[in-house]
C-alpha positions as CSV (number, residue, x, y, z in Angstrom):
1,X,-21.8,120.2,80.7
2,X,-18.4,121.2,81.5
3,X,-16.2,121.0,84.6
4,X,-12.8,122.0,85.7
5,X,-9.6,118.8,86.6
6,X,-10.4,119.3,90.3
7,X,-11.0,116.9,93.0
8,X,-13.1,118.1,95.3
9,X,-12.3,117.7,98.8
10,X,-15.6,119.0,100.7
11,X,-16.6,115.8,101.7
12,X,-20.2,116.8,101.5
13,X,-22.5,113.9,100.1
14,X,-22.9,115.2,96.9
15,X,-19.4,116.2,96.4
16,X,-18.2,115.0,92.7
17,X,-16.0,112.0,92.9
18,X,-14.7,111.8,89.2
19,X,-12.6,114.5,89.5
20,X,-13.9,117.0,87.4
21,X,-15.7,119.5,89.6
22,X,-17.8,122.1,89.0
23,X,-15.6,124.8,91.0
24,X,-16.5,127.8,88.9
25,X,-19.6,129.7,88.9
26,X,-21.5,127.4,86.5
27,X,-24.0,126.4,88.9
28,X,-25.0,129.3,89.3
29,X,-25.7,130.4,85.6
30,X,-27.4,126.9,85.4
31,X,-29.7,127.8,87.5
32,X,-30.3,131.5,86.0
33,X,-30.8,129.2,82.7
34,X,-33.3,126.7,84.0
35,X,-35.5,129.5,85.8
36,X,-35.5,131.7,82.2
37,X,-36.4,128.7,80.5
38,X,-39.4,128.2,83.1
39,X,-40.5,131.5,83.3
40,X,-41.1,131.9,79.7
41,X,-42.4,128.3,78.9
42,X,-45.3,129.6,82.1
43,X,-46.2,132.6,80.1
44,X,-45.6,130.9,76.2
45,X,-48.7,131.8,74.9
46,X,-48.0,135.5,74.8
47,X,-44.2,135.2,73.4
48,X,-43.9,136.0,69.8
49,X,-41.6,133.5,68.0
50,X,-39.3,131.5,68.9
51,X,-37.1,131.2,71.6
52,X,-33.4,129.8,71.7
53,X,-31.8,128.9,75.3
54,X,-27.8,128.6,75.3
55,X,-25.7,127.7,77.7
56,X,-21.6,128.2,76.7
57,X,-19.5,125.3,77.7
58,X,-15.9,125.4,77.8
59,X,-15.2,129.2,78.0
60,X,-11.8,128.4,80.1
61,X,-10.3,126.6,77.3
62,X,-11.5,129.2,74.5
63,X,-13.5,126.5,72.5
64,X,-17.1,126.7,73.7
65,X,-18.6,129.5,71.3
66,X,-17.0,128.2,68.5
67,X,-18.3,124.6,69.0
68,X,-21.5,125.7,69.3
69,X,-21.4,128.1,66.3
70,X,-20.0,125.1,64.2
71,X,-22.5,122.5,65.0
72,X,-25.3,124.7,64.4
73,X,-26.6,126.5,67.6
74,X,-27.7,129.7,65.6
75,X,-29.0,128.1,62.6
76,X,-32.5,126.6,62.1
77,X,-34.2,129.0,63.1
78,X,-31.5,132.1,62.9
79,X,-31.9,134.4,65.8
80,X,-33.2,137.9,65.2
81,X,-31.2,139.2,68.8
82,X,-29.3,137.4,71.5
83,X,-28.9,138.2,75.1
84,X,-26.3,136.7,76.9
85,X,-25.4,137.1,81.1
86,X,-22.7,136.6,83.3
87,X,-22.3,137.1,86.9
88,X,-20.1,138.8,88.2
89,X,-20.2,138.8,91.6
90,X,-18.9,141.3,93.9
91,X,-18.4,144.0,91.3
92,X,-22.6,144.5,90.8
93,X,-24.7,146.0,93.5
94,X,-28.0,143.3,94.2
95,X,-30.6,143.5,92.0
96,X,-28.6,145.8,89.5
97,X,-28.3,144.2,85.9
98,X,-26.8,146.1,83.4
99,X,-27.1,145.6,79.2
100,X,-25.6,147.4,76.0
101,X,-27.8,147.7,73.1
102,X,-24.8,147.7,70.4
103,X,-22.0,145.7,70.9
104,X,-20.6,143.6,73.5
105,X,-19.9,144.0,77.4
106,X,-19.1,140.6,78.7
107,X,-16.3,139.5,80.3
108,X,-13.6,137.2,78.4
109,X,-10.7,135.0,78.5
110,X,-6.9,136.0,77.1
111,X,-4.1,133.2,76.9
112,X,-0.8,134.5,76.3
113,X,2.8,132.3,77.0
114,X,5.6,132.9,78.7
115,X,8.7,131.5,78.6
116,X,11.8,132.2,81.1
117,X,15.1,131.5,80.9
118,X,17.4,131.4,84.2
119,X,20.6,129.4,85.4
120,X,20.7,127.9,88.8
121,X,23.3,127.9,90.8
122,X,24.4,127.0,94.7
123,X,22.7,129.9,97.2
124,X,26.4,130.3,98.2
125,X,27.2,131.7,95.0
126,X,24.4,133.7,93.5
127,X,26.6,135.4,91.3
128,X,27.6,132.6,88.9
129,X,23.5,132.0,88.5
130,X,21.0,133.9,86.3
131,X,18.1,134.7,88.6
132,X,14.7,134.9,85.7
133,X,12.5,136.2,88.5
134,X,14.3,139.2,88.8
């Protein structure tokens, strides 16, 4: 699906040796996916219409949402609602899920750029340098 430019150094015996590991918390909304998708196909006859299960790739990078929009993912059928999840772990009690009927609550991604400008100097003459931390 997606992964982030990490080697994993675990040494367990499925570690990922490509070096794009899955270091985020992707497995776990994998799995949240997969057991949706089976607990609804186990009671199908009783669902009304038709069901559409998304999983958002790339997030880090800003691009997943888009991609998926582009290529299609709410067309053909068009979805009357959507539900999305995310964990959050540590900030929600167990067992405790929590939903907004108009508008959004998820968490997000910013990007922003910085860019300093210093002079470095000798440590015996801090003076004639232009610390950027500070």
């Amino acid at each position: 699906m997606d992964s982030l430019l990490i080697n994993e150094l675990s040494g367990e015996e499925f570690a990922c040796a490509s070096g794009n590991m899955h270091a985020c918390g992707h497995d776990i909304h994998t799995a949240m996916l997969l057991t949706a998708a089976r607990m609804l196909k186990e009671d199908e006859d009783h669902l009304q219409g038709t069901v559409k299960l998304m999983f958002q790739n790339a997030e880090e990078v800003f691009k997943g949402a888009n991609d998926m929009i582009e290529h299609g993912i709410l067309d053909n059928p068009r979805p009357d609602a959507a539900m999305a999840y995310h964990m959050m772990i540590g900030k929600n009690q167990v067992g405790t899920y929590m939903y907004n009927a108009g508008g959004i609550m998820m968490n997000s991604v910013d990007e922003f750029k910085i860019t300093i400008h210093g002079k470095g100097t000798h440590g015996a003459y801090p003076h004639q340098g232009i610390d950027p931390i500070n």
